[in-house]
C-alpha positions in Angstrom: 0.0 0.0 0.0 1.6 3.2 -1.0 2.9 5.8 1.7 1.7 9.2 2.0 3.2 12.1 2.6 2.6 16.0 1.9 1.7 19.4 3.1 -1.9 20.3 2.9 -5.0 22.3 3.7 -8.0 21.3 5.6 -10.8 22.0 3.3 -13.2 20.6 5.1 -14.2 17.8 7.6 -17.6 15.8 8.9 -18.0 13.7 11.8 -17.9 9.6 11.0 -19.1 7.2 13.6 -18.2 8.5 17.4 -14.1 9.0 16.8 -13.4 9.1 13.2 -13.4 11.9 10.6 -14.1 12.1 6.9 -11.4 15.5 5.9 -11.3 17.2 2.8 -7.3 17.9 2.3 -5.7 20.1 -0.5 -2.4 19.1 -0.5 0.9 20.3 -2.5 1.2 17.6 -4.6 -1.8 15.9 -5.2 -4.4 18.3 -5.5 -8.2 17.2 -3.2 -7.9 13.9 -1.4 -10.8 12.7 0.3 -9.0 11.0 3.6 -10.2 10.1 7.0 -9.0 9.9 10.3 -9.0 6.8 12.4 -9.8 8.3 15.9 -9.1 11.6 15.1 -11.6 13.0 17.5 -10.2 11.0 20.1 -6.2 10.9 19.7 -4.3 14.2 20.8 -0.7 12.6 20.2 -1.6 11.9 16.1 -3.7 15.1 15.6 -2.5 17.4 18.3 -5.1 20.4 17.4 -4.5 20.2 14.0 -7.8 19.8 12.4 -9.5 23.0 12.2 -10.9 24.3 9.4 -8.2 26.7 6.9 -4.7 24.6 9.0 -1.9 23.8 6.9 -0.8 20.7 8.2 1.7 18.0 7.1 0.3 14.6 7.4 0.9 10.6 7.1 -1.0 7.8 5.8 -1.7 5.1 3.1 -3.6 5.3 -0.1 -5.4 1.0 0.4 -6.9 1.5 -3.0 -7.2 4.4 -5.9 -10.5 4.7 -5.5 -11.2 4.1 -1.4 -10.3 6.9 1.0 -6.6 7.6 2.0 -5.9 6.7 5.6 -4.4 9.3 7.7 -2.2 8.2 10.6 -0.7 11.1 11.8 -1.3 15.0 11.2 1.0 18.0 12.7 0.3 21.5 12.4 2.5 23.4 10.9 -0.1 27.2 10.5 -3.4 27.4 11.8 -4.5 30.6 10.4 -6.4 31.1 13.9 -7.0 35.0 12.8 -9.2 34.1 9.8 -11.5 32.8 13.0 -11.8 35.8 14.6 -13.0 38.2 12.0 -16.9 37.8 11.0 -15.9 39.1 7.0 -12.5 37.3 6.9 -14.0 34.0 8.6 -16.8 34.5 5.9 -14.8 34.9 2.9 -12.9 31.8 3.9 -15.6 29.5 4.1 -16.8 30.8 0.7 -13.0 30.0 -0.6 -12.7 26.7 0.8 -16.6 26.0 -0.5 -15.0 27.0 -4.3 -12.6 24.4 -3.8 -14.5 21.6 -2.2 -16.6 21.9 -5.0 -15.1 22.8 -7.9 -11.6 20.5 -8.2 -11.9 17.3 -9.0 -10.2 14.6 -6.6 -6.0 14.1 -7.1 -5.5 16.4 -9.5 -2.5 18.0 -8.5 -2.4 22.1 -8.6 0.5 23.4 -6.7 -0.1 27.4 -8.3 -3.8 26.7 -6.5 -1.9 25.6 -3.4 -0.1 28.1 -3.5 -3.2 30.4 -4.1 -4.9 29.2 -1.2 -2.1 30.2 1.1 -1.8 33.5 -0.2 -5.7 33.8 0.4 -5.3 32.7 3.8 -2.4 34.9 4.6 -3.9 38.0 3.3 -7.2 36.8 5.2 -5.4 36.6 8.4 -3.5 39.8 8.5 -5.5 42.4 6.2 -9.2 41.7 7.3 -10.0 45.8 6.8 -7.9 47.2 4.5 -9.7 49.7 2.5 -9.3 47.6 -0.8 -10.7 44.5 0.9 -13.5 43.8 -1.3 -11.1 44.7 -4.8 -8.6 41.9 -3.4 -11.4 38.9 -3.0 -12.7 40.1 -7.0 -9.4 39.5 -7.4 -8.4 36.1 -5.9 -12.0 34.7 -7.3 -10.4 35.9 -10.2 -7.4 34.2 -10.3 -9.2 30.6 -8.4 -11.5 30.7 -11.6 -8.3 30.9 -14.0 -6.7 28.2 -12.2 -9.8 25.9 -12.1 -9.9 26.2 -16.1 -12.8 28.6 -16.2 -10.8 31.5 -16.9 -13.5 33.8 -19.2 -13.2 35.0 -23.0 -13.3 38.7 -23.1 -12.5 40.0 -26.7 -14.6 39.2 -28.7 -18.5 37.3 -29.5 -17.6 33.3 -28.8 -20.8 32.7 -31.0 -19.6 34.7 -33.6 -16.5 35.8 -33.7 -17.3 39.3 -33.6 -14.7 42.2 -32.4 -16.1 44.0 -29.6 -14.3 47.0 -30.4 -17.6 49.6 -29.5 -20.1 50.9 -27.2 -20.1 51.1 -23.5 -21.8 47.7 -22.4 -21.3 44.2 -23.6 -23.6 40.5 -23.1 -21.6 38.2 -20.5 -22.9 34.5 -20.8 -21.6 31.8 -18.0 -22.8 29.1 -20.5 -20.4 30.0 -22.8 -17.6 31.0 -20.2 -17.5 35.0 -22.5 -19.1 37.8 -24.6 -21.7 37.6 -26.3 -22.5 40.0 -29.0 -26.1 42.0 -29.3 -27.0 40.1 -32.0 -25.8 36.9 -30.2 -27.5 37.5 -27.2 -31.2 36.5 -27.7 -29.9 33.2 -28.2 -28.0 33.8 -24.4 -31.1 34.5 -22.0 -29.2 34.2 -19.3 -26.4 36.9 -20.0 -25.8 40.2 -18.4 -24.8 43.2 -19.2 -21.4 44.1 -18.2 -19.3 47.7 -18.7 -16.5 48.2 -21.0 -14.5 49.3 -17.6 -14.8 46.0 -15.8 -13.7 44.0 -18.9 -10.8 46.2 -19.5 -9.9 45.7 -15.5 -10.8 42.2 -15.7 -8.5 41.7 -18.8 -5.6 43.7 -17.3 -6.2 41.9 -14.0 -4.1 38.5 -14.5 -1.2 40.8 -15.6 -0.6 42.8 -12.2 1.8 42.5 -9.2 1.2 42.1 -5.7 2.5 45.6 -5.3 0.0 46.6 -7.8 -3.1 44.5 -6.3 -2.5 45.8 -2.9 -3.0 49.3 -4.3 -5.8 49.2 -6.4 -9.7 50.0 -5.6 -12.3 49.1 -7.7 -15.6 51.9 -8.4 -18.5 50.4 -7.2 -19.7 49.7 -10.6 -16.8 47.3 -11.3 -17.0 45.5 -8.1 -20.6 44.5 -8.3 -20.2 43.8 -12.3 -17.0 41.5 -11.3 -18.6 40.1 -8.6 -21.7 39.2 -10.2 -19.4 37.7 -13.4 -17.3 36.0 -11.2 -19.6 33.8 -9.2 -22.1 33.6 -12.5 -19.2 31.2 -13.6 -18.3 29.5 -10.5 -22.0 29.0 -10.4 -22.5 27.4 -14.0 -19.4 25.2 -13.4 -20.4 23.4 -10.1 -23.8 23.3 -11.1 -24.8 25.0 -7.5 -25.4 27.7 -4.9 -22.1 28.9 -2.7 -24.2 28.5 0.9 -21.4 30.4 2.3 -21.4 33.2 -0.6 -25.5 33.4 0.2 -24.0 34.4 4.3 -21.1 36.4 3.2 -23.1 38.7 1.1 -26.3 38.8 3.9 -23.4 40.2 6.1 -21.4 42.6 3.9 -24.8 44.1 2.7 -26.7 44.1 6.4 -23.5 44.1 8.5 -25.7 41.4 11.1 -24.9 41.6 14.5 -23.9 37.8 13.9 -21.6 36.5 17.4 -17.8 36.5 16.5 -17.3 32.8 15.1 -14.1 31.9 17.7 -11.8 29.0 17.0 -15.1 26.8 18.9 -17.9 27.6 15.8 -18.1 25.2 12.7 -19.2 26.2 9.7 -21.5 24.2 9.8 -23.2 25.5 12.8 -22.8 29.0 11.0 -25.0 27.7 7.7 -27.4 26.1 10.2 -26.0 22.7 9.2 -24.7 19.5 11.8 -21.9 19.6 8.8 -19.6 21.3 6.6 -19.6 21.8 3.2 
């Protein structure tokens, strides 16, 4: 039975039986593994804290079969991220991150630029929770999870036709067909949107910028909510459901509830009104 060993994130997690757990892991080199723990709710010596939700750990175990669960023996912690926890908009973005990639990757299907991703999401999570260009930097790293998921949208011309969308203000955005759609395209597109000629030139210049530059910029309103609304119109399409955490996230940012502060004790399960996760 083949050994494994890797760096990963803890995705997500459900209770199985009364001591084991079924964890969602993104690891470093192989991408989403379904795993479970043997007693995890039970041992402190092989998982010593280390199974909270948005933990990097490095684990141990055995892959019995290619298609069964991979066994986890033994998980240390290497960075909890315990800050994301403590911030209702941070701790709410997270979830809706972590729900993009539960979701959306396929199982051992190794991505070490989305690895890479999620750490820089979890960093910038931990330590930047109000900047004033919050909102501009998660458009962003939607952004760039959609591009490194494969679902990275057409924005220069008509994919029905071909057409150059060299005029006018407004353009047709269609998640079905992951682009533009021209005006004469779009009655065969009911469910595209309009979308500025500002947010697909941001959008367009987007993939090309620094972290210098990213941690400077602000979107106008206009762009957020047309990003935004592009953004998770794709996500959407592609895993064929609603983002339970994105329904929360947005109920807070546009209500700011007097929701308690989630603490390092709250699942986000409990949060969603769920005995689960994801």
């Amino acid at each position: 039975m083949p050994r494994v060993k890797d760096n990963a994130f803890i995705i997500n997690k459900t209770d199985f039986g009364e001591s084991d757990l079924i964890i969602t892991l993104f690891s470093a080199d192989r991408g989403k593994i379904s795993t479970i723990g043997k007693g995890a709710k039970r041992s402190r010596r092989r998982f010593p804290g280390s199974l909270e939700l948005f933990s990097l750990v490095t684990f141990n175990g055995f892959i019995k079969h290619p298609l069964a669960l991979t066994r986890i023996d033994e998980c240390q912690l290497i960075e909890p991220f315990t800050d994301i926890q403590e911030e209702l908009r941070s701790y709410f973005c997270g979830c809706y991150f972590l729900e993009i990639i539960n979701r959306c990757c396929a199982e051992r299907q190794a991505n070490k630029a989305l690895f890479n991703l999620i750490n820089d999401i979890f960093t910038f999570l931990a330590t930047i929770p109000h900047n004033r260009n919050f909102n501009c930097r998660i458009r962003l790293f939607e952004l760039q999870i959609i591009t490194l998921l494969g679902f990275k949208p057409q924005l220069s011309c008509c994919l029905d036709c071909g057409r150059e969308l060299d005029k006018g203000r407004f353009f047709h955005f269609s998640p079905q067909t992951g682009g533009l759609v021209c005006e004469y395209c779009q009655p065969r597109h009911p469910a595209a949107f309009t979308v500025s000629r500002g947010t697909i030139n941001m959008l367009n210049e987007a993939h090309r910028l620094d972290n210098e530059l990213r941690n400077k910029l602000n979107f106008t309103p206009q762009v957020e909510h047309e990003s935004a609304r592009l953004c998770r119109a794709l996500l959407r399409w592609h895993s064929g459901c609603e983002f339970k955490s994105l329904k929360i996230m947005e109920r807070y940012s546009e209500n700011e509830l007097p929701i308690a502060t989630p603490g390092p004790t709250m699942t986000t399960g409990k949060i969603l009104g769920q005995n689960q996760h994801f």
